[in-house]
C-alpha positions as CSV (number, residue, x, y, z in Angstrom):
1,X,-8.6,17.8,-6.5
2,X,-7.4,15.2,-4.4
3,X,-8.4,11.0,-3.8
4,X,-7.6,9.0,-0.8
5,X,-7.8,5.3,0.3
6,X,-6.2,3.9,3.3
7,X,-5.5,0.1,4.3
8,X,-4.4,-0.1,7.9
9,X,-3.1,-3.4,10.5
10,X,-2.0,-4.6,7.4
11,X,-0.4,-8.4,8.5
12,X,2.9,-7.2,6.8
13,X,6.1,-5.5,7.2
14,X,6.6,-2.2,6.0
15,X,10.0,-3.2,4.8
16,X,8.1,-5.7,2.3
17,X,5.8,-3.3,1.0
18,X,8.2,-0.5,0.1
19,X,9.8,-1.7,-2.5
20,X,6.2,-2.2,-4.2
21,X,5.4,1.5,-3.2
22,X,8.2,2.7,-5.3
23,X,7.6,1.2,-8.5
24,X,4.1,3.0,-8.3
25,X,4.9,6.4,-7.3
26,X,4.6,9.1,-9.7
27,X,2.6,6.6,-12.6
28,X,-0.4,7.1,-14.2
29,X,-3.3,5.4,-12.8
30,X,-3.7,2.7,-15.7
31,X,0.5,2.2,-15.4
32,X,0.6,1.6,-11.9
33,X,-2.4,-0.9,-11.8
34,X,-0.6,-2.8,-14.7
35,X,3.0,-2.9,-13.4
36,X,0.9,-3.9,-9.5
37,X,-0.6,-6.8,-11.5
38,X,2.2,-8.2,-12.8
39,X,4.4,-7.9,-9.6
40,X,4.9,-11.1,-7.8
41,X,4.2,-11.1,-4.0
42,X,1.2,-10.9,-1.5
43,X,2.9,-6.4,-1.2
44,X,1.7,-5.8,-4.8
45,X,-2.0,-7.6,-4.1
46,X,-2.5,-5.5,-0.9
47,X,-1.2,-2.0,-2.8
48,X,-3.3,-2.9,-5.8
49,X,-6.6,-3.5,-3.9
50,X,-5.5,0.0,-2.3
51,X,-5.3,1.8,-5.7
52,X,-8.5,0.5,-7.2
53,X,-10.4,1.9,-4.1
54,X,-8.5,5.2,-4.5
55,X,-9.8,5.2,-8.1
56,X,-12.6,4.2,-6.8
57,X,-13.0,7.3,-4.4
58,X,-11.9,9.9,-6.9
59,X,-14.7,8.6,-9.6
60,X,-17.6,8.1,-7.6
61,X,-17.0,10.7,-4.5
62,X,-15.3,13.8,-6.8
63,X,-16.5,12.8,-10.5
64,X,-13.0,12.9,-11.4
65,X,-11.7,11.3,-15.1
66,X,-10.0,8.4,-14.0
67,X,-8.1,8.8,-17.4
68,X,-6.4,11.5,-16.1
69,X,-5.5,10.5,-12.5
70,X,-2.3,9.9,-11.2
71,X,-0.1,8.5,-8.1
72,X,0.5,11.4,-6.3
73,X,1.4,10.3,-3.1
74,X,1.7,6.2,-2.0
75,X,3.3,5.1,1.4
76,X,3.6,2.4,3.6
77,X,4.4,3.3,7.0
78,X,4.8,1.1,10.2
79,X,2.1,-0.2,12.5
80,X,1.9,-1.3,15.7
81,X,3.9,-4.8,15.8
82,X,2.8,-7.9,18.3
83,X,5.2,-9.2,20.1
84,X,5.2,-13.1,20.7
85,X,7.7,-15.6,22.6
86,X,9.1,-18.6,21.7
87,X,11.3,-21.5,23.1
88,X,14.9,-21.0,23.0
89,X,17.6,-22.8,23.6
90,X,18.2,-23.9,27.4
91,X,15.4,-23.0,28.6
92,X,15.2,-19.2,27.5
93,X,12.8,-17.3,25.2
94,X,13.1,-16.0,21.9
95,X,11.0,-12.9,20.9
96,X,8.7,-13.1,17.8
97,X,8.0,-9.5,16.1
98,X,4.8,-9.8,13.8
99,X,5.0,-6.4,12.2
100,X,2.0,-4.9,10.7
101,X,2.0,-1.5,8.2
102,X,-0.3,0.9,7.1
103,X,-0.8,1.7,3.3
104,X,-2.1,4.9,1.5
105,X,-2.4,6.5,-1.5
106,X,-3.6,9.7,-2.8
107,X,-4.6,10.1,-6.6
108,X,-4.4,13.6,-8.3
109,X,-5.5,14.7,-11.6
110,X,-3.1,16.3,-14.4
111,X,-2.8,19.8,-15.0
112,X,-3.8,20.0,-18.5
């Protein structure tokens, strides 16, 4: 059995949040909410939040141990990005890209 949670138009680039997504990836639930806790940076927050409701889902929705739940699947893909302008230099523009992600992750229980 299978548990989802999805966090999209996240306010940050997917290239920030990947690094985050692979120190998760494969861990056991209570690993991966530790090693997201003691990561610096706003990426581990948003991923962490995104975890808990995953565990969340999977204990609530499927009555699923969370003791013996795992990462499965984690993934931080790109959203739609706003594009802004900006004053350059003699009188041209500069083009701002505000990038925005989407973040997911799927918890799975272990075979026993």
């Amino acid at each position: 059995m299978k548990a989802s949670a999805t966090a999209k138009y996240i306010r940050m680039s997917p290239i920030k949040l990947k690094p985050v997504v692979d120190l998760v990836r494969g861990k056991d639930l209570k690993d991966a909410l530790n090693i997201l806790k003691f990561t610096p940076g706003k990426g581990s927050i948003i991923v962490e939040k995104v975890v808990k409701s995953a565990a969340a889902n999977a204990e609530n929705n499927f009555d699923m141990n969370p003791d013996d739940l795992y990462v499965a699947q984690v993934y931080a893909h790109k959203g739609p990005t706003m594009k802004r302008w900006r004053a350059g230099a003699k009188g041209s523009a500069s083009k701002i890209m505000k990038r925005s992600s989407h973040v997911g992750v799927t918890l799975q229980e272990k075979e026993s």
